[in-house]
C-alpha positions as CSV (number, residue, x, y, z in Angstrom):
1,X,-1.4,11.4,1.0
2,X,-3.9,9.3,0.9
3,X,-7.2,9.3,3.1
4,X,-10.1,6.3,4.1
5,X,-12.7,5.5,1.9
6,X,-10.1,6.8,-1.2
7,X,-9.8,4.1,-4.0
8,X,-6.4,3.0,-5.0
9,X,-3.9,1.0,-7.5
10,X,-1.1,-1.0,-6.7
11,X,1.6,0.2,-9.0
12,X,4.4,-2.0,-7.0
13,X,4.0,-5.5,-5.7
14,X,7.7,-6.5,-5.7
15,X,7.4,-8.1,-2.0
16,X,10.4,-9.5,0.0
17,X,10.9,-12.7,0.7
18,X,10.5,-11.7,4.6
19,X,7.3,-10.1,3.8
20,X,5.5,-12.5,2.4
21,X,6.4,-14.7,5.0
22,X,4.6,-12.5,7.3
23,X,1.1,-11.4,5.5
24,X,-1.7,-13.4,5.2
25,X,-2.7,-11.4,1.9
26,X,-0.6,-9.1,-0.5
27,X,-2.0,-7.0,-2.9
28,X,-1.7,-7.2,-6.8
29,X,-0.1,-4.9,-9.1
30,X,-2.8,-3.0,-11.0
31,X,-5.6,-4.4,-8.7
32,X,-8.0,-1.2,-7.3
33,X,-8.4,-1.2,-3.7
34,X,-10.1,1.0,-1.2
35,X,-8.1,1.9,1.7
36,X,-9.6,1.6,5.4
37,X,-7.1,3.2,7.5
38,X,-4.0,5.5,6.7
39,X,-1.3,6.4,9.4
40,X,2.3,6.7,9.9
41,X,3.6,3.3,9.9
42,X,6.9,0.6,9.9
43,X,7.7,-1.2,6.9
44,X,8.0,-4.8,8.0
45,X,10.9,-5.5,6.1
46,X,13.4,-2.8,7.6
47,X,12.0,-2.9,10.5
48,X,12.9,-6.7,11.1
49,X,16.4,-6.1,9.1
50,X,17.6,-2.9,10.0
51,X,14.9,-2.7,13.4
52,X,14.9,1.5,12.4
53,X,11.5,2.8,12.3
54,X,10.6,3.9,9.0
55,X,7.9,7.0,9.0
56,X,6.4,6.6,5.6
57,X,2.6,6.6,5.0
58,X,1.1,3.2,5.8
59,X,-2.7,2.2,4.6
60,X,-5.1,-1.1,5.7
61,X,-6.8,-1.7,2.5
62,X,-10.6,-3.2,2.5
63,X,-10.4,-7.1,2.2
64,X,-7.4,-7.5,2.9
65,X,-6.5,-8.2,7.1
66,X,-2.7,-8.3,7.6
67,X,-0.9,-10.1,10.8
68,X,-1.0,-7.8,14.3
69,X,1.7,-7.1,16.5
70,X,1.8,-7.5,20.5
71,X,0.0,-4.5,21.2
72,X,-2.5,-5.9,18.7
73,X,-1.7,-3.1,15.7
74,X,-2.4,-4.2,12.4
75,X,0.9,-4.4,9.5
76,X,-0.3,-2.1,6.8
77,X,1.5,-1.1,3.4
78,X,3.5,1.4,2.3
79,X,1.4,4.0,0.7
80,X,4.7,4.7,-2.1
81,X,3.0,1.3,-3.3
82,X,0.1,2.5,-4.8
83,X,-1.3,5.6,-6.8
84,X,-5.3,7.1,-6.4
85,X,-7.3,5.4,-9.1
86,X,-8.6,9.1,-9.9
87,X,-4.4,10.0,-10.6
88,X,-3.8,7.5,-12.6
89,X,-7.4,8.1,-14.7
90,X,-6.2,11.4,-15.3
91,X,-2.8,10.2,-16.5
92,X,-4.0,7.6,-19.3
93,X,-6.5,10.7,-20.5
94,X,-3.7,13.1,-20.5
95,X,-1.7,10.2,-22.5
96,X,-4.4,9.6,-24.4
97,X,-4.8,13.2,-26.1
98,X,-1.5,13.7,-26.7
99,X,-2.1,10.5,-29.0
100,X,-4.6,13.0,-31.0
């Protein structure tokens, strides 16, 4: 989905309760990021909840350096958070013509 180096948008920053007890930084809603890692990953909140692995897309954004579990893995996000800045640029022109 989405790949390092990419630059993104958090479209969702709805966080738990539980997960903001457990980052050191969350991202904003419609703040552009640039995303350092992507792998399959575990949602901290089901995983702490439910403990079910969840295999969703997860990304480590630039600037922002999340808690690490025992084997010294670093909590990323769940890419459904965000859209690719160039996705959503194409969106607000397509919007934006049909306006014409």
């Amino acid at each position: 989905m989405f790949s390092v180096g990419q630059k993104v948008v958090c479209v969702d920053d709805q966080w738990s309760e539980t997960v903001k007890q457990l980052y050191l930084q969350l991202p904003i809603k419609d703040s552009i990021y640039v995303v350092r890692a992507a792998r399959v990953g575990v949602r901290a909140d089901e995983l702490i909840m439910d403990m079910r692995r969840v295999l969703e897309q997860s990304i480590l954004l630039t600037g922002l350096y999340n808690p690490t579990n025992k084997l010294g893995v670093e909590a990323g996000f769940a890419a459904s958070r965000f859209r690719s800045l160039d996705e959503l640029k194409n969106t607000a022109v397509e919007a934006e013509a049909a306006l014409v």
